[in-house]
N, C-alpha and C positions, 0 to 999 in steps of 0.2 A: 632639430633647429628650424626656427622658420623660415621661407623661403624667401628667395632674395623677392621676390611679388610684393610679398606681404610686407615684407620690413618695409621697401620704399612706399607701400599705402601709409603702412603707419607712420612713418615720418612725415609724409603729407599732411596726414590726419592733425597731426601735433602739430604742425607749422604753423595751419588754418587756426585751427583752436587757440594756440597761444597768440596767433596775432589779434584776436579778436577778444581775446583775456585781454591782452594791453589795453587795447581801444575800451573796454567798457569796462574797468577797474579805474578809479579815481589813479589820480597821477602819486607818484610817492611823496611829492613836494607840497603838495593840496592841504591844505588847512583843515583839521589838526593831523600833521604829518605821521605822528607815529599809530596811528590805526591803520594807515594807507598802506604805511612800510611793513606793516605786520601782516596785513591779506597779502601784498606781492609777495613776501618772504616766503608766504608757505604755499601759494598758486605758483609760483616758479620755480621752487627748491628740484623740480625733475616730473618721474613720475609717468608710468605706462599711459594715460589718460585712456583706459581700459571702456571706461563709459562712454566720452566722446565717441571711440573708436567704432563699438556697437551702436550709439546710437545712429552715426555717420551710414554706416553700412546697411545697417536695416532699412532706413530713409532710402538708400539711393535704389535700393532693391526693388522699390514700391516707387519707382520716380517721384521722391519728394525734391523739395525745394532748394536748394544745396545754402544759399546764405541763410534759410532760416533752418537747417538741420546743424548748423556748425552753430546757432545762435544758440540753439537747444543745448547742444554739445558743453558750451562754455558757461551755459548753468547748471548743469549739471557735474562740471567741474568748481563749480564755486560752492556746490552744495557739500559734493564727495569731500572738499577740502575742508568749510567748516565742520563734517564731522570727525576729521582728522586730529584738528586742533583741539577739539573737546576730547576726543579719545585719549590724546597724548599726556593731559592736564595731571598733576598727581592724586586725585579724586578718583579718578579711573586709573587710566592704563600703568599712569607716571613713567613717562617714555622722555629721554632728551633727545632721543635721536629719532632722525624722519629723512628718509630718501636723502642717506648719508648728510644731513644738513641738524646743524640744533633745532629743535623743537620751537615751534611759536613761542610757548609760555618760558621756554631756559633764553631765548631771544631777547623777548620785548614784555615778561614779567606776566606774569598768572590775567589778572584784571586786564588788561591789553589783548592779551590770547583769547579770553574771552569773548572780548567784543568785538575781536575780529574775524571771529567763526560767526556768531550772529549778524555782523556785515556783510560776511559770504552770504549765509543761507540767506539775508533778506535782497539783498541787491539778485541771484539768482533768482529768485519767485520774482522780482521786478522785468529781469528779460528775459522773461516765459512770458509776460502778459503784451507784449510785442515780437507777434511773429505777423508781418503784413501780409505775406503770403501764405497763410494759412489758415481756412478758413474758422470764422468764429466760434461755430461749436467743438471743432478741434481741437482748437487752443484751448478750450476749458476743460474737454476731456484729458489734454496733456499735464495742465496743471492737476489733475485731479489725479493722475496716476500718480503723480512728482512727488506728493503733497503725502497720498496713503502709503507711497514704499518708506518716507522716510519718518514715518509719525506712529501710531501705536494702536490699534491692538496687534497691527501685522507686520509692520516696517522697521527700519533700521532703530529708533527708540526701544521697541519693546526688546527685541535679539539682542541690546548691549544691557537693556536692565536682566536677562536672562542670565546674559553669561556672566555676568558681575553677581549674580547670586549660584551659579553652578559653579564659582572657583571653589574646588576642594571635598567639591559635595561629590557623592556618585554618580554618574552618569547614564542617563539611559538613552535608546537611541531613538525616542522619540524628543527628549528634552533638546537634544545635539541638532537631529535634524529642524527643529524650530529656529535655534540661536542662530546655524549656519544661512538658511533659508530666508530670517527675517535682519538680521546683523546687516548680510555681505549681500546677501541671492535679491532682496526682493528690491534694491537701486539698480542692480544688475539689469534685473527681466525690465524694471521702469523704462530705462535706459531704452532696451530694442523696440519697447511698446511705441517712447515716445516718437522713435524716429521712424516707427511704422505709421504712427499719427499723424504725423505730420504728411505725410504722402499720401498716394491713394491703395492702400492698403485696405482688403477686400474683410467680411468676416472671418475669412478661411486664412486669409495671409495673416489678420493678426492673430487667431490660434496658433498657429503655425509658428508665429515669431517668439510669442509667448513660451511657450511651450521648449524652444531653442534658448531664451533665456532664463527660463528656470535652471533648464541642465545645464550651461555654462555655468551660469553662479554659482550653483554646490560644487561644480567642477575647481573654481577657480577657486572655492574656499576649500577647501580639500587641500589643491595642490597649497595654498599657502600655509595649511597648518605643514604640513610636509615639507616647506621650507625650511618651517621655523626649527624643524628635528634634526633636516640633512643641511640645509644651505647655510653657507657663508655669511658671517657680520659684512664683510668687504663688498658682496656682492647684490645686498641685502639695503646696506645704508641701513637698517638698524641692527641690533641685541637681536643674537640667537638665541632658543633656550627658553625664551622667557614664558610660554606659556606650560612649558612643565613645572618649570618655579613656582608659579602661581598657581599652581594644580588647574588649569583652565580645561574648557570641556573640546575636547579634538576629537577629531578621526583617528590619527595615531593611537590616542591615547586608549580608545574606545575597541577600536578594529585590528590596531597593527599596521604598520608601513607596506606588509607586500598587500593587506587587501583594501587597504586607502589607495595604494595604485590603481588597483584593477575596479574600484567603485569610482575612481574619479576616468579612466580609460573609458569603461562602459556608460557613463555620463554623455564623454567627447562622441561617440559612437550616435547615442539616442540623439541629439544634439543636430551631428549631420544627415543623422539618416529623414531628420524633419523638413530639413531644405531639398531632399529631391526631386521636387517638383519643378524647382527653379535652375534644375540644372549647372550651367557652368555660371551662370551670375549668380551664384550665392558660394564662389569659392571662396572670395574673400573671408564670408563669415564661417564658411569649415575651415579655414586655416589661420584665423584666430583663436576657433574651440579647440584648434591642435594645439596651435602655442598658449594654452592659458597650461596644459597641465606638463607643458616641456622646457618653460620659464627655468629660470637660475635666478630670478633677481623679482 
């Protein structure tokens, strides 16, 4: 379990974050109302805010800025969330349930759900381009990483056209390690890059950080396929099971549950043995790679 440290970080973490979701998402009563109610529905339905939390961390690690690391933080929670909304849609995943809450589109209707993931993603690229304390070429380097992890031939676009064509097919473990890597991993690694960006973050620190975010992300997509076999609808807020329904491409499915343990363990391990440079200020970020693969929910 994670340490009482770490929970009360993360709870901070989330506090910061969603008060600053509130302040820079149109109001729900804003003209025309139901796009507004349909971004808040699915930015507040819950939710690890796993990306903020690394980007937060890596940033303080590098003394970055702290109002504009949590600016970061909350576009990139407006982004992780517009690809929720599209994933959910019945095109794809046809999911109704999302962090125990209805889905955008079983909500506020297909065409709504829609336009409110691309509401996300464009209002997040709008507060990336306002970070005042960071300097200019920064900021374009940040948007630039933002921009490739979530777009194609390597980021989150091409890994959901992957696995949507690996449902049912055979699996190989080069196909696997791409989906999981470009899907889940590569908002992930964005995510610690950006809040290394943002700070004064050395070439070595952000190899370093880099490299710590790779092995999280496979970690943490690992452990989530491994939810979806061992863990709880209740505990989950969504359907267990579903990606063996759908013949989808897993680690289970590929390696088996004791050696998707021990390849997402040895992950957690590479992971921190990358921060020991930094000693005891980078525990936070070893004991978020603990809890990503000790999670229940």
């Amino acid at each position: 379990m994670a340490s009482a440290q770490i929970r009360s970080t993360w709870e901070g973490v989330q506090t910061s974050v969603e008060r600053e979701l509130d302040r820079l998402l149109p109001r729900a009563d804003v003209y025309p109302p139901s796009i507004h109610q349909a971004m808040r529905h699915s930015i507040f339905a819950g939710g690890k805010r796993l990306r903020p939390i690394l980007c937060i961390e890596s940033g303080r690690l590098v003394e970055g800025p702290e109002a504009s690391l949590v600016r970061i933080a909350a576009a990139l929670e407006m982004i992780h969330t517009y690809s929720l909304i599209h994933d959910d849609l019945p095109a794809l995943d046809n999911d109704d349930l999302r962090r125990g809450q209805p889905t955008c589109h079983v909500a506020f209707g297909e065409a709504t759900a829609i336009l409110a993931g691309d509401a996300l993603l464009t209002l997040g690229f709008h507060v990336l381009t306002e970070l005042p304390e960071v300097p200019s070429e920064r900021q374009v380097r940040i948007l630039q990483e933002i921009s490739k992890a979530i777009g194609t031939p390597d980021g989150m676009i091409a890994g959901q056209v992957a696995d949507l064509e690996a449902s049912r097919q055979a699996t190989t473990t080069a196909s696997l390690e791409f989906i999981h890597r470009a899907k889940t991993g590569a908002l992930l690694r964005a995510s610690v890059r950006a809040g290394a960006l943002a700070g004064h973050a050395s070439a070595d620190d952000l190899d370093r950080l880099t490299r710590y975010g790779e092995s999280v992300g496979l970690a943490f997509q690992i452990a989530d396929d491994l939810l979806d076999v061992l863990g709880s609808s209740a505990e989950l807020g969504k359907k267990t099971g579903k990606d063996s329904r759908q013949g989808k491409a897993t680690y289970p499915a590929l390696y088996g549950i004791e050696e998707s343990r021990r390849r997402a363990r040895q992950l957690v391990e590479e992971a921190c043995g990358l921060l020991e440079p930094y000693g005891e200020r980078a525990e936070r970020l070893r004991e978020i790679a603990r809890f990503l693969i000790e999670r229940t929910s």
